[in-house]
C-alpha positions in Angstrom: -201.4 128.8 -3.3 -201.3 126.1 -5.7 -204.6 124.4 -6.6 -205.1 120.7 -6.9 -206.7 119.3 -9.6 -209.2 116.6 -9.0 -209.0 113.4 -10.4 -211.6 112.6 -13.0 -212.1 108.6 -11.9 -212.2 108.7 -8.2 -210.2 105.3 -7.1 -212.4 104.5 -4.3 -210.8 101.0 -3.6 -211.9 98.0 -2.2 -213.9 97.8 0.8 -212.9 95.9 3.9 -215.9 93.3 3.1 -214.5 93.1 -0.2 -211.0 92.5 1.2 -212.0 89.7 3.1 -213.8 87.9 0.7 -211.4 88.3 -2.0 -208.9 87.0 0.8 -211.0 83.8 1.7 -211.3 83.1 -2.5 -207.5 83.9 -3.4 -205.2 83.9 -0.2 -203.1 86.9 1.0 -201.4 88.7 -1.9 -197.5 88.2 -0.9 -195.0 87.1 -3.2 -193.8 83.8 -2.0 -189.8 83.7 -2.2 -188.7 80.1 -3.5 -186.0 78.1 -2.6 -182.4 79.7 -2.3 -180.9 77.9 -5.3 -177.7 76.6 -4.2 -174.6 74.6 -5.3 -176.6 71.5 -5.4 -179.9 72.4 -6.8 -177.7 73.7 -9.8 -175.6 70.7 -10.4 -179.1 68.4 -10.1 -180.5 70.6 -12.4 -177.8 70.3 -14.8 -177.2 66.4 -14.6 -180.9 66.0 -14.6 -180.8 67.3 -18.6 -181.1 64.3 -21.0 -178.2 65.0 -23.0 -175.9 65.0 -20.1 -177.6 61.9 -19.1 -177.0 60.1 -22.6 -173.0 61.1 -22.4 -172.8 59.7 -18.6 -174.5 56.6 -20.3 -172.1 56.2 -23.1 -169.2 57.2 -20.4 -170.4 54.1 -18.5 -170.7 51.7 -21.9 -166.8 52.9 -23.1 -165.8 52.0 -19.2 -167.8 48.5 -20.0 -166.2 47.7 -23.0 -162.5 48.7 -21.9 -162.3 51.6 -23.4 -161.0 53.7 -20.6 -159.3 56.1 -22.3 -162.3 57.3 -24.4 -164.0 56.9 -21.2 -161.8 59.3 -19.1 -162.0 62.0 -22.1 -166.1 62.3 -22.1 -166.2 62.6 -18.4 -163.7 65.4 -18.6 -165.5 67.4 -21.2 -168.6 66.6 -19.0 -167.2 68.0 -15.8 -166.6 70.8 -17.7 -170.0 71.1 -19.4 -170.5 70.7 -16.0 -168.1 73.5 -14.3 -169.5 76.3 -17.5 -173.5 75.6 -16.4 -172.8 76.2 -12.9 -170.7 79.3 -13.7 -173.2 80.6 -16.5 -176.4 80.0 -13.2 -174.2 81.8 -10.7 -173.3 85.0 -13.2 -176.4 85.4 -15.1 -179.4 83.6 -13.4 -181.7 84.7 -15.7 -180.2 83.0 -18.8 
């Protein structure tokens, strides 16, 4: 027979008074899941940052001032600023 040893701080716990009162104070301890983060939460997330922002800007003032080929370039390497953050959220969501 294998004797047990008694713990030397009993752990009584909380009493079912004290449940309900911390209950009333703090609300039910359950993790609340968030949103699913989809496609679209991503890409507003990412268009959202300023710098993005600035470049769609300046994309817009080459477009005003003729300069469509400049234009057509930034919005390229933005779709694909765009295309490597949505890639980077999908594969490593903690980053």
């Amino acid at each position: 027979m294998s004797e047990t040893t008694p713990s030397p701080l009993p752990l009584p716990g909380l009493t079912n008074e004290a449940v309900t009162t911390s209950r009333a104070e703090h609300g039910r301890n359950v993790l609340i899941v968030g949103k699913s983060s989809g496609l679209l939460p991503m890409l507003k997330e990412v268009v959202q940052v300023p710098m993005f922002l600035l470049m769609l800007v300046a994309c817009g003032v080459y477009v005003g001032l003729g300069y469509t080929e400049e234009a057509l370039t930034l919005l390229a390497a933005l779709l694909v600023i765009l295309v490597i953050s949505v890639y980077q959220s999908v594969h490593w969501p903690r980053s």
